[in-house]
C-alpha positions in Angstrom: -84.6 -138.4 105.2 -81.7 -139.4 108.0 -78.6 -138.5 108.1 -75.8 -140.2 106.2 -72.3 -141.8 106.5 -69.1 -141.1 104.4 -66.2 -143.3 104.3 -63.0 -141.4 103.9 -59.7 -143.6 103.6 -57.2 -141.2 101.6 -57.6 -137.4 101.1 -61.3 -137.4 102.4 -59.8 -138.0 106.2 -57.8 -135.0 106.4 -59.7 -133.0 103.6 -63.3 -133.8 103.3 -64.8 -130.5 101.8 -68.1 -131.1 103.2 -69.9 -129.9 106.2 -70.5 -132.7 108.6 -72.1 -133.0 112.7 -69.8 -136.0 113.7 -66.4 -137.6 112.7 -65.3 -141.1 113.6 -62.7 -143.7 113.1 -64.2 -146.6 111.4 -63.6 -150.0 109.8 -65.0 -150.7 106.4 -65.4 -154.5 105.0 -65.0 -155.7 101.9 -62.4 -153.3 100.5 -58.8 -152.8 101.3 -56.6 -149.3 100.9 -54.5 -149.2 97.8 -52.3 -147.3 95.8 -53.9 -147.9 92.3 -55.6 -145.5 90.7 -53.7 -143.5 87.7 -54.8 -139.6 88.5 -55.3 -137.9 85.2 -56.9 -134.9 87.1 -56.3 -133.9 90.6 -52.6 -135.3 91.2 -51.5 -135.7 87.3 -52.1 -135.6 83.6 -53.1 -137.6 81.1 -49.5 -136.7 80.0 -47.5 -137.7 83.4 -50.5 -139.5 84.8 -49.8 -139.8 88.8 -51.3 -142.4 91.8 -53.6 -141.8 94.3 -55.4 -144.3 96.6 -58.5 -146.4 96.0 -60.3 -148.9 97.5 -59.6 -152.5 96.0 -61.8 -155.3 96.7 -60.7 -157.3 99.7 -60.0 -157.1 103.5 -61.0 -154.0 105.5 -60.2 -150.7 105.5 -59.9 -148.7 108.9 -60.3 -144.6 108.0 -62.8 -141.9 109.0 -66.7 -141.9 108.4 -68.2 -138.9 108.7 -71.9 -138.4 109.3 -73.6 -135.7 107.5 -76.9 -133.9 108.4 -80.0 -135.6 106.1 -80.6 -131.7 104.9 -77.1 -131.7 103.5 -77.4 -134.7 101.6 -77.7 -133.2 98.7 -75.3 -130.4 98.2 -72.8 -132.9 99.7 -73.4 -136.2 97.3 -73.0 -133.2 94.7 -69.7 -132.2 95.7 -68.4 -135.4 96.3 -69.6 -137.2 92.7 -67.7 -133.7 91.0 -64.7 -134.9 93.2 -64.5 -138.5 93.3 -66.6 -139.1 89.2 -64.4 -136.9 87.5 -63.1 -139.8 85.1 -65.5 -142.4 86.5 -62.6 -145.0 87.6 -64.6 -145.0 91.5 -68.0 -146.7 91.6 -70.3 -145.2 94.4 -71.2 -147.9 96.8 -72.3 -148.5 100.2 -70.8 -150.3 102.7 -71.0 -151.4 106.2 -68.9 -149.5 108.4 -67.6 -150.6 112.4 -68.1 -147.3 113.8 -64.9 -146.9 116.5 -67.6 -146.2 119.5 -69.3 -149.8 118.7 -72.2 -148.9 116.7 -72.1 -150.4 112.6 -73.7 -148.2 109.6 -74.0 -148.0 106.0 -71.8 -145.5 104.1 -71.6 -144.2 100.5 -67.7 -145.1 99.8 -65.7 -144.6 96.2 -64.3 -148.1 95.4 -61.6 -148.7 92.2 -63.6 -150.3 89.7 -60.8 -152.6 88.4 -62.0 -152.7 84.7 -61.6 -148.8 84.3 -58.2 -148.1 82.0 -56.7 -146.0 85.3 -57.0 -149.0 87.9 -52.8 -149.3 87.9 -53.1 -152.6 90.2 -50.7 -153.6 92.4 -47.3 -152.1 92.4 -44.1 -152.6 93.6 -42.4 -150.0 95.9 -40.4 -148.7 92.8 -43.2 -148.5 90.5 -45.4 -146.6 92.9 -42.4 -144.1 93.5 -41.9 -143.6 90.0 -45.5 -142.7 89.0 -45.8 -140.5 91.9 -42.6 -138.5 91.9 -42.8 -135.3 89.2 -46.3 -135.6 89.1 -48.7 -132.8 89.3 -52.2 -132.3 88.6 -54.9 -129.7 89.5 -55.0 -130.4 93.4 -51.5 -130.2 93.7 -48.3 -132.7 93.4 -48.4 -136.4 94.1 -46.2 -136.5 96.6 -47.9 -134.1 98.8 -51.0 -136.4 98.8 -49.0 -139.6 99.4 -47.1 -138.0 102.2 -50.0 -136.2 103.5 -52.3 -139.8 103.6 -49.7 -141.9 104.7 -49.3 -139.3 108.0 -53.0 -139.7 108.5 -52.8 -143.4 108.1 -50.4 -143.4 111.1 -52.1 -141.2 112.9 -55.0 -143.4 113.0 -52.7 -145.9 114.3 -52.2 -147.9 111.5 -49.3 -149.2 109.9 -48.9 -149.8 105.9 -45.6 -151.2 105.0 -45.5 -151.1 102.0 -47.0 -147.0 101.7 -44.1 -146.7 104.5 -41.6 -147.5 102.3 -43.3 -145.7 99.4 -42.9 -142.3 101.7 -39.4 -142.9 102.7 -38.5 -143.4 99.3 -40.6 -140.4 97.6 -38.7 -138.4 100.8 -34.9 -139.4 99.3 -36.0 -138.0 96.3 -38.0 -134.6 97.0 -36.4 -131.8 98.9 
């Protein structure tokens, strides 16, 4: 066995859960970041369902691989199906990654499979800041995780519009 890649474009950059030997910005292909996933679980109800992030089909997607040793695979493809499986809306996949440091490698990524009854789409700004604002789920409220992935996003040096104006408009809102 060799060690393995992970693709982390939301909460998994800045909350990965796993044990890993090297973290690296990276550019996926093929999917783009997007705020359209209704979260039933970890940041809403079935009740007051919230958004979190998936990957859509189309474009590239610059976030954080992280490679984990070939003895954890195991334990950590465990932990991340009970995370990312919970209500089956991601489909594991690999992709090809652009490492930042030149090299390219295949990683196991969660893409939004589009014909799943949570795949919300695209949304306007207003939409997006209604879903997200008042929810709550197990991991937390929504607009902790928008916040928190949209600072991460910019950290990485990338800007998103659209989740820009999301943020400033989830920040009018919340204290």
């Amino acid at each position: 066995m060799e060690d393995f890649w992970v693709f982390g474009y939301a909460s998994l950059m800045w909350k990965p859960g796993f044990d890993f030997v090297e973290k690296r910005r990276a550019r996926l292909f093929g999917y783009h970041r997007s705020l359209c996933i209704a979260s039933y679980e970890h940041r809403g109800t079935r009740e007051r369902p919230g958004l979190v992030m998936g990957l859509d089909r189309g474009g590239s997607c610059v976030g954080v691989a992280f490679r984990v040793a070939a003895a954890d695979r195991e334990p950590v493809m465990a932990y991340l199906r009970a995370r990312e499986l919970v209500t089956n809306v991601y489909l594991e996949r690999t992709g090809m990654l652009a490492l930042g440091d030149g090299r390219n490698a295949p990683a196991v990524a969660y893409v939004a499979d589009r014909a799943h009854g949570q795949y919300a789409g695209r949304l306007t700004v207003d939409d997006a800041v209604e879903r997200v604002c008042g929810a709550v789920g197990g991991m937390g409220p929504n607009e902790d995780y928008v916040i928190n992935t949209a600072e991460h996003i910019r950290l990485l040096g990338i800007r998103d519009h659209w989740l820009e104006q999301v943020v400033a408009e989830i920040r009018k809102r919340t204290p």
